[in-house]
N, C-alpha and C positions, 0 to 999 in steps of 0.2 A: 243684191238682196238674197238673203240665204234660203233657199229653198226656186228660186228662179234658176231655174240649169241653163237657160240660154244666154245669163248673163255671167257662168263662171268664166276665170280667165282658163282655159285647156293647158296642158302641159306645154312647155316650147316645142317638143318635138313633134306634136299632133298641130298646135296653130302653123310652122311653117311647114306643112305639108298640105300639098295641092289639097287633099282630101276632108280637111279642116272643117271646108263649108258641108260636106256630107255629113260629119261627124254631129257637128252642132244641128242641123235639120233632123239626126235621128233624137238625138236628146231633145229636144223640142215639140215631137212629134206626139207622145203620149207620156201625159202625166198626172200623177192623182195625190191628193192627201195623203201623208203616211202612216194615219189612222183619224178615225172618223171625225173627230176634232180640231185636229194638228192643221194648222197653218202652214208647213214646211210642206210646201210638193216635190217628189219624186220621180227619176223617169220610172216607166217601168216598160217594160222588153221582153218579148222572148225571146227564150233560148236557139240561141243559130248556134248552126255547126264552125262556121267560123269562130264563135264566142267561146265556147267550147275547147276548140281545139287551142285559142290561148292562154285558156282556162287552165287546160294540160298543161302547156308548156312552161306557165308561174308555176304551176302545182311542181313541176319537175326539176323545175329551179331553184324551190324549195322558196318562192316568191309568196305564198300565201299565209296569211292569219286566220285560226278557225274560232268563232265565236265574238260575241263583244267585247268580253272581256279581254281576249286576248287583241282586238283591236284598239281597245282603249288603250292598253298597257305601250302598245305598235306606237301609238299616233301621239302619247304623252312624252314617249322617247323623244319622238322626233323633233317636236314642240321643243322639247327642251335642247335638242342638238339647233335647232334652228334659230332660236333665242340666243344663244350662244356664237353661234355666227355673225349673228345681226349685231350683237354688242361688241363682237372683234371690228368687226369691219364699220362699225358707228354707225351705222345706221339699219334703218327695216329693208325686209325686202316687200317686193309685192305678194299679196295671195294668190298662188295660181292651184289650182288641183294638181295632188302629187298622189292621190290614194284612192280608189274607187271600193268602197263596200257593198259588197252585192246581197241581196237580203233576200232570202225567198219571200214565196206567196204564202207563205202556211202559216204566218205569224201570230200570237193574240195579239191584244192590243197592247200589253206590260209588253211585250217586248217590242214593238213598234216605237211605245214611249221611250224604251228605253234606247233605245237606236237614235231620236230624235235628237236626246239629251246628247251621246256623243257626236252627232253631228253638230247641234251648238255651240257645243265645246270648240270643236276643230275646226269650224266657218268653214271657208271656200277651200281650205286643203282637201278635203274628202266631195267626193262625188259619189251620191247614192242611188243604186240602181236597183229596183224591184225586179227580180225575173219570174217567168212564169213557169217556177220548179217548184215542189215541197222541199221542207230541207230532208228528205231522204235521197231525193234526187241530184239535189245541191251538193250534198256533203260526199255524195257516190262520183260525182265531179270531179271534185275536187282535189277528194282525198280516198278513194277509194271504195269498192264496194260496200262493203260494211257499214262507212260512216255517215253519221248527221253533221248536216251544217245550217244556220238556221241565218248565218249570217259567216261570210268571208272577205276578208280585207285584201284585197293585192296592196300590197308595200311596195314595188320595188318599180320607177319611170317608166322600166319598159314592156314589162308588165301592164301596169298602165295605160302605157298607149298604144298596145298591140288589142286591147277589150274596146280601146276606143277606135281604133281604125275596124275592127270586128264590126263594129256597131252600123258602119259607112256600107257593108258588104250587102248586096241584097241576096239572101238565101231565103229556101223555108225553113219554118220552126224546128227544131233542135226534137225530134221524139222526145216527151215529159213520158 
């Protein structure tokens, strides 16, 4: 069901790792409406220094997407490279989470909604996580001092599952 994070399937590389069951306990742990309406629930997380420090490391990898749009563009590609595979090889694959979008806390509601929408769009590929940054803090993350990010896409598996083994680690909060 879209919007139940305990029922996505995790990436292959996160499910057979020992740490799997941590990872699903943390996304399980807190989650809210992704605006005051919306049926779709969200984890939402703070900021750890482990999350952080893979945050960096997509960021350095040149692993991240900044904004929706620029994730919509990310994840329609993909869609369509993946569609494209599934008809070589005759048949679907399964939906497993390949993309985590990380959404600040500072959002209206247009853009919650609008978050929502690419999430429908993309079902169980993408896994949305609320952190508890502004996107001035987000985008300083991510992309550097200067910038906003109100929302950012990791693209890339291992990326991926480096945010979701972060997520298993118990630290304190990340200084917002």
């Amino acid at each position: 069901m879209l919007g139940d994070v305990t029922a996505l399937r995790l990436p292959k590389l996160v499910e057979g790792d020992p740490r799997a069951t941590r990872v699903h306990a943390a996304l399980a742990g807190a989650s809210a409406p992704l605006w005051a309406r919306s049926e779709l629930r969200v984890a939402e997380m703070a900021m750890s220094d482990a999350i952080a420090r893979a945050l960096r490391a997509a960021a350095d990898a040149g692993q991240l997407v900044r904004g929706l749009e620029g994730a919509e563009r990310s994840l329609a590609n993909a869609a369509r490279g993946q569609r494209l595979a599934d008809e070589a090889r005759g048949e679907a694959r399964g939906e497993r989470v390949s993309r985590i979008l990380l959404l600040s806390n500072d959002g209206a509601e247009r853009f919650y909604r609008n978050a929502e929408t690419l999430l429908r769009r993309h079902g169980g590929s993408v896994l949305a996580l609320r952190v508890a940054l502004d996107a001035d803090a987000l985008g300083a993350l991510a992309f550097g001092p200067e910038a906003t990010a109100r929302a950012v896409l990791l693209d890339h598996k291992e990326a991926v599952a480096a945010v979701l083994f972060a997520l298993a680690v118990d630290e304190a909060p990340f200084p917002s």
